[in-house]
C-alpha positions in Angstrom: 0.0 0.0 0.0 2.4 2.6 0.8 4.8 1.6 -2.1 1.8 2.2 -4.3 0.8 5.6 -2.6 4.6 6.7 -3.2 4.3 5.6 -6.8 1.4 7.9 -7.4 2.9 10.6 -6.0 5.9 10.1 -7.6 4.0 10.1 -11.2 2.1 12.9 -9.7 4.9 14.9 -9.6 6.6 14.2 -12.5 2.9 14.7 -14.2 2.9 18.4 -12.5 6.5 19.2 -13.4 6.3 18.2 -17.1 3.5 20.7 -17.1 4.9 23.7 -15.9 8.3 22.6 -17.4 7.9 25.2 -20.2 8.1 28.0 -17.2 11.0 29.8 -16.2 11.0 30.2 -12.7 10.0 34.1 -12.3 7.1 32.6 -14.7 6.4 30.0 -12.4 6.8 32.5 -9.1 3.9 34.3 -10.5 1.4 31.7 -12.3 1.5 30.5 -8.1 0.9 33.9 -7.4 -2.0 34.7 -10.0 -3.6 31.3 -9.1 -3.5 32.3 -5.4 -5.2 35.7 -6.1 -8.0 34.5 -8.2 -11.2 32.9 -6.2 -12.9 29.6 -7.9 -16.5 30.8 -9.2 -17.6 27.5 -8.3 -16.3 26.9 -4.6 -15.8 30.3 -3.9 -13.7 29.8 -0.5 -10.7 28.3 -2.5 -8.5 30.0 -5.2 -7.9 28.4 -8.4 -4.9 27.3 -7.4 -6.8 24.8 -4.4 -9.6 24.1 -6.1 -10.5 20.5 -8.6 -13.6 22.4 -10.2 -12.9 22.2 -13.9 -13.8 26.0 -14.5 -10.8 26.7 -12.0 -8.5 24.0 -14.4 -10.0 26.2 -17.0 -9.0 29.2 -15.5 -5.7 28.0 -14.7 -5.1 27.0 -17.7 -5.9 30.7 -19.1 -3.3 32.3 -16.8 -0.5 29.7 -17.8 -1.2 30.5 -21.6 -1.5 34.3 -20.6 2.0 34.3 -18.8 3.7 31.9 -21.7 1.8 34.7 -24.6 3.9 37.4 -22.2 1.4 39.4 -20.9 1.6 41.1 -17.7 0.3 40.3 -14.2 -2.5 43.5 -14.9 -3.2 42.5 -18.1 -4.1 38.7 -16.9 -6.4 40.3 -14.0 -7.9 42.4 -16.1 -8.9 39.7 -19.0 -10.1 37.6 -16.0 -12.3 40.7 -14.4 -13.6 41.7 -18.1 -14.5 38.2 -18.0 -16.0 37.0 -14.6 -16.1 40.1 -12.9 -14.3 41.3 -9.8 -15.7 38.9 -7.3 -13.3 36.5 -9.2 -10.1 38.8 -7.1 -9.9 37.8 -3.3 -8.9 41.4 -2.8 -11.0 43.8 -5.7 -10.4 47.2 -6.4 -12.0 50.1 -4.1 -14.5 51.6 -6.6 -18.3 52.6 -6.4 -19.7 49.0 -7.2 -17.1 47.1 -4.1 -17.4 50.3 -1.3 -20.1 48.2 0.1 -17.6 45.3 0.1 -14.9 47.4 1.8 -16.7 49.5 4.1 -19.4 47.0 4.8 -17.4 45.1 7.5 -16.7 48.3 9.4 -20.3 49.9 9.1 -21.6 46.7 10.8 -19.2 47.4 13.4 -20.0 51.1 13.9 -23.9 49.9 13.8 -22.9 47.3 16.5 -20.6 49.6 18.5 -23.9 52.3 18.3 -26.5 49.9 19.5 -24.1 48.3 22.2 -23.2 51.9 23.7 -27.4 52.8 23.6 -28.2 49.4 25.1 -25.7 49.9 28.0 -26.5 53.6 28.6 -30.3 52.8 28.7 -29.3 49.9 31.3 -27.6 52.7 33.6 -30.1 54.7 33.6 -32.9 52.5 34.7 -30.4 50.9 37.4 -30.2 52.7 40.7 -26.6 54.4 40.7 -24.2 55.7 43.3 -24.5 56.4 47.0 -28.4 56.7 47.6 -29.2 60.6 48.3 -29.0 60.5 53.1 -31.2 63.5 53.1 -33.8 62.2 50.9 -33.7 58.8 53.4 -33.6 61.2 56.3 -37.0 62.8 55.4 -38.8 59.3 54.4 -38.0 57.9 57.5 -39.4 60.8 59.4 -42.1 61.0 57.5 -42.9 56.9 58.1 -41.8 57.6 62.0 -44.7 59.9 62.2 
């Protein structure tokens, strides 16, 4: 069994290394990098580079044809965006369609912060506070003494 599992992983390798063996290495530094940016449509927690779906092979497959052709790490993320749109980037550009994706995060905390601060100002309030008012005592009881 585990000569077998070696085996396949040995094939597996040499499989994955004939493949990429038309890379140089700052080519192969940033297909790993391009695959690692860009977010499989299918799965959508896993980049391309993690994910079996065949439209992240597909994808990959783009980028290691894009970097071969020569183009540019921009030009490859824009030719992916024009094509998918930017929820295919794990981080997209801050423009008017993704401030809700940027800012959203911290407007849920200022909301939460807001109602937080009203909820424990409102419990103050109604709770009795501080050392209780002796005159005010003084008069009740002479008033019950009576």
């Amino acid at each position: 069994m585990r000569i077998g599992l070696f085996v396949l992983g040995l094939i597996a390798a040499v499989y994955a290394a004939a493949q990429d063996a038309s890379f140089t290495p700052e080519q192969a530094q940033r297909y790993q990098r391009l695959v690692g940016e860009l977010r499989c449509l299918v799965c959508q927690n896993q980049s391309i580079a993690d994910s079996n779906a065949p439209l992240a092979a597909d994808l990959r497959e783009q980028v290691r044809t894009q970097i071969l052709a020569g183009h540019s790490d921009d030009q490859i993320r824009s030719y992916v965006t024009a094509r998918y749109g930017d929820f295919v980037l794990y981080r997209p550009p801050f423009k008017p369609t993704t401030w809700l994706l940027w800012l959203g995060p911290f407007l849920l905390l200022a909301l939460a912060l807001t109602v937080a601060g009203i909820f424990v100002r409102r419990r103050t309030r109604a709770a009795p506070g501080g050392e209780p008012d002796r005159e005010h005592l003084r008069r009740l009881l002479d008033e019950e003494s009576r």
